[in-house]
ROKOLVEX-247617 format. One record per residue (C-alpha): y, x, z; residue number from 1. Coordinates in nm, 4 decimals. Example, Ala and Ser with C-alpha at 12.3 -4.5 7.8 and 13.67 -1.06 7.14 Angstrom:
# residues 2
<fifi><y>-0.4500</y><x>1.2300</x><z>0.7800</z><num>1</num></fifi>
<fifi><y>-0.1060</y><x>1.3670</x><z>0.7140</z><num>2</num></fifi>
# end
This chain:
# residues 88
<fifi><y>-0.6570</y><x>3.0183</x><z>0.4460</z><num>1</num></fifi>
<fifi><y>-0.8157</y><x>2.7518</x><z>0.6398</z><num>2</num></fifi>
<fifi><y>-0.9378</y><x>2.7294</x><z>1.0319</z><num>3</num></fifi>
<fifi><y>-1.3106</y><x>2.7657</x><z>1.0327</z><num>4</num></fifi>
<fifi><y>-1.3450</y><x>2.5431</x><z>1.3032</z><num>5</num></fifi>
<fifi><y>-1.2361</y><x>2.1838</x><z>1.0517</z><num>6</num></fifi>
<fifi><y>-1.4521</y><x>1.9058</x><z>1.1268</z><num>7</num></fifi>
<fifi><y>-1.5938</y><x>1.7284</x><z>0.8368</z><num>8</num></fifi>
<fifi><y>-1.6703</y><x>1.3223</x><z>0.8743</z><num>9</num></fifi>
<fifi><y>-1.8145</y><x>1.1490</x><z>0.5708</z><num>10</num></fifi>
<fifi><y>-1.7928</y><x>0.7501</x><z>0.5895</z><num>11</num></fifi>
<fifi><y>-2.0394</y><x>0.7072</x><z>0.2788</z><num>12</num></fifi>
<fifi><y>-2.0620</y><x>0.2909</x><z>0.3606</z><num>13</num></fifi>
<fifi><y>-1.8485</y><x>0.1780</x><z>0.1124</z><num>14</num></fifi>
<fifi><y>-1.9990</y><x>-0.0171</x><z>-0.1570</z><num>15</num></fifi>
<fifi><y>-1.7762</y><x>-0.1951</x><z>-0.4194</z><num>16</num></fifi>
<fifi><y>-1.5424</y><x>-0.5185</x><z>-0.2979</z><num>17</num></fifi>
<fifi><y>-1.6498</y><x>-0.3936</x><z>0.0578</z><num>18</num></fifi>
<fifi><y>-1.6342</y><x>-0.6681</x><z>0.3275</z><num>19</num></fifi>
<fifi><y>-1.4210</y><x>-0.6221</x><z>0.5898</z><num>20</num></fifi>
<fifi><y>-1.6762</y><x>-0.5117</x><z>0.8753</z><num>21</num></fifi>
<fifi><y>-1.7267</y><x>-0.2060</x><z>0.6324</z><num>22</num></fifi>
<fifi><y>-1.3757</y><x>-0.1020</x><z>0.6103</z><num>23</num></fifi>
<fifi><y>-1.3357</y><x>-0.1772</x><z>1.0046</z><num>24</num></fifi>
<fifi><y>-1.6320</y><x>0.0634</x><z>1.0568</z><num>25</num></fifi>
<fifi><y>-1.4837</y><x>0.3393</x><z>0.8948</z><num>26</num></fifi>
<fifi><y>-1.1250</y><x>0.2715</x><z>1.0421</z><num>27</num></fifi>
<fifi><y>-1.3489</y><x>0.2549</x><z>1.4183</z><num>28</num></fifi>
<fifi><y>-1.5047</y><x>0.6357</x><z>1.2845</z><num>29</num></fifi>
<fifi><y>-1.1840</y><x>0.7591</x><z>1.2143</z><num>30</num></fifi>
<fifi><y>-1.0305</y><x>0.6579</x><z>1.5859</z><num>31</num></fifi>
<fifi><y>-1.3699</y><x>0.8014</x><z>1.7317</z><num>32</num></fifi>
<fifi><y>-1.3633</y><x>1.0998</x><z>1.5523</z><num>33</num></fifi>
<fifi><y>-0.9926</y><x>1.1781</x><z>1.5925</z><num>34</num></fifi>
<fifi><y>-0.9478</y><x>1.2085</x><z>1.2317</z><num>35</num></fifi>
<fifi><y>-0.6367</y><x>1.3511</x><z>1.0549</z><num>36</num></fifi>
<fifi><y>-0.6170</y><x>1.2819</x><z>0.6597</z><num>37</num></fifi>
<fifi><y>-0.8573</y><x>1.0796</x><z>0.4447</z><num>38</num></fifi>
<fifi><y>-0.9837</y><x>1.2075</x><z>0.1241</z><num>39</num></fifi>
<fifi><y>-1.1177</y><x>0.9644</x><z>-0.1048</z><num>40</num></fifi>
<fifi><y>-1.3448</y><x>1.0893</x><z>-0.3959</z><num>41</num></fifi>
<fifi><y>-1.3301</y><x>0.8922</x><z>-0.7382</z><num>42</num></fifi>
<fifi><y>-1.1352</y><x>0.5660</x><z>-0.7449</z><num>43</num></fifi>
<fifi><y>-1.1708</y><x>0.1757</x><z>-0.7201</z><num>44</num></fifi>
<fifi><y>-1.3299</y><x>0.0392</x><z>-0.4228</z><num>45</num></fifi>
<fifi><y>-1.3175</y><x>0.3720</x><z>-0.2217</z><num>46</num></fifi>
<fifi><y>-0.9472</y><x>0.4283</x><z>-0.2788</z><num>47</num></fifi>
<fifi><y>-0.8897</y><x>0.0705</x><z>-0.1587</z><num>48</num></fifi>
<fifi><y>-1.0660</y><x>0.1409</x><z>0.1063</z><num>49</num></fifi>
<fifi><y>-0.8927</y><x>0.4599</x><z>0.2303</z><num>50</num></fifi>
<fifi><y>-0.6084</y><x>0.3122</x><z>0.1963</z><num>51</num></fifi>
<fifi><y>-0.7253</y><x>0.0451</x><z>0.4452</z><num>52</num></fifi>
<fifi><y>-0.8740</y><x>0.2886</x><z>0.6800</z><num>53</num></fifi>
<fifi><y>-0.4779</y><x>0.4348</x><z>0.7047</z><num>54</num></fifi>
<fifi><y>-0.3927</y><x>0.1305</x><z>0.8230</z><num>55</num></fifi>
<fifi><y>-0.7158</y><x>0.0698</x><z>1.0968</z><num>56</num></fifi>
<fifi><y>-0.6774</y><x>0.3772</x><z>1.2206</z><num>57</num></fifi>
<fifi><y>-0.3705</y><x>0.3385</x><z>1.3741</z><num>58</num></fifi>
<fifi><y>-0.3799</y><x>-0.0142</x><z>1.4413</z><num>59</num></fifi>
<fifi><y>-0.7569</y><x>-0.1647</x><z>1.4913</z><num>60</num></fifi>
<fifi><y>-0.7617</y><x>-0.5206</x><z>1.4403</z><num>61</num></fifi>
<fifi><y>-0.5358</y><x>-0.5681</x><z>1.2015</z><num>62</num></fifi>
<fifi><y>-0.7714</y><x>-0.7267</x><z>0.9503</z><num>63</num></fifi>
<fifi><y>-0.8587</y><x>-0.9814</x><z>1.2205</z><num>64</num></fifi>
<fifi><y>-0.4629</y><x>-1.0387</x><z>1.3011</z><num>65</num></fifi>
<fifi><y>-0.4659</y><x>-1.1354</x><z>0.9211</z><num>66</num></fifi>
<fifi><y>-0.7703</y><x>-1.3513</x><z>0.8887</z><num>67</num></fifi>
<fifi><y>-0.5932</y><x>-1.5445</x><z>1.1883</z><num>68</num></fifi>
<fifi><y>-0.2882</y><x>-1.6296</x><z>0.9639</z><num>69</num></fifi>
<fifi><y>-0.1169</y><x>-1.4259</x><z>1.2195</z><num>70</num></fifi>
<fifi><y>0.2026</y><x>-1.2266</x><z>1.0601</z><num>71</num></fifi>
<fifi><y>0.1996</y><x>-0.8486</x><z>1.1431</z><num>72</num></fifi>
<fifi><y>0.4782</y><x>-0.6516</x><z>1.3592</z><num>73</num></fifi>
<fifi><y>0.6515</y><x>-0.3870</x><z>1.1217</z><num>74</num></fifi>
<fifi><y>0.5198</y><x>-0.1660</x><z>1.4508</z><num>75</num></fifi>
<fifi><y>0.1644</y><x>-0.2123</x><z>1.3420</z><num>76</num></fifi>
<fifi><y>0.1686</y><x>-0.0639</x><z>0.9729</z><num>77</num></fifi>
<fifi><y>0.2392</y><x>0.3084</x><z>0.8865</z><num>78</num></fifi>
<fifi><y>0.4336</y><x>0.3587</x><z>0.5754</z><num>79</num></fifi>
<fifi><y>0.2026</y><x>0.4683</x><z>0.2813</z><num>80</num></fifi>
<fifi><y>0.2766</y><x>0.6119</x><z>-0.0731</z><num>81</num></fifi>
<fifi><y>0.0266</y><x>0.5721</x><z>-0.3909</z><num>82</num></fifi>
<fifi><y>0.0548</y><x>0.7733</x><z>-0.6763</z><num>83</num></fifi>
<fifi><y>-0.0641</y><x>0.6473</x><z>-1.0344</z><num>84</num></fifi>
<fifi><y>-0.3320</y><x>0.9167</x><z>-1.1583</z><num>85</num></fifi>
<fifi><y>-0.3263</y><x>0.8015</x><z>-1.4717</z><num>86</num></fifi>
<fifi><y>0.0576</y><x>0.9782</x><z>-1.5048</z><num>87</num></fifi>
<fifi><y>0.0939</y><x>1.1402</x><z>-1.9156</z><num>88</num></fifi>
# end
């Protein structure tokens, strides 16, 4: 169903409330690694995180740009979508 040849990359950093060198390191693995989807295992602070790392990925610095008080170009962010798993 599947190539064989998928490349697995664990970030396994994350601890909870991470800082924002932690989420830039995993959004700096993704870019090095080429990476195409982000799986994120259980919820809170990992979730948050992934969501993040969609961001860095495609647009390292961001978190800096933001910390600056500096607003973002509409360029700069990818369109994400969040579902509730906690649907009835």
């Amino acid at each position: 169903m599947f190539p064989r040849d998928i490349a697995l990359t664990v970030f396994d950093r994350v601890v909870a409330d991470p800082p924002s060198h932690v989420i830039e390191a995993a959004g700096e693995l993704c870019r090095e690694r080429g990476v195409d989807a982000l799986l994120s295992i259980v919820g809170g602070s990992s979730l948050h995180t992934a969501k993040l790392v969609v961001y860095l990925s495609k647009a390292p610095g961001i978190l800096a740009k933001r910390r600056r008080g500096e607003d973002l170009d509409k360029d700069e962010l990818l369109t994400l979508t969040a579902f509730d798993d906690d649907i009835d």
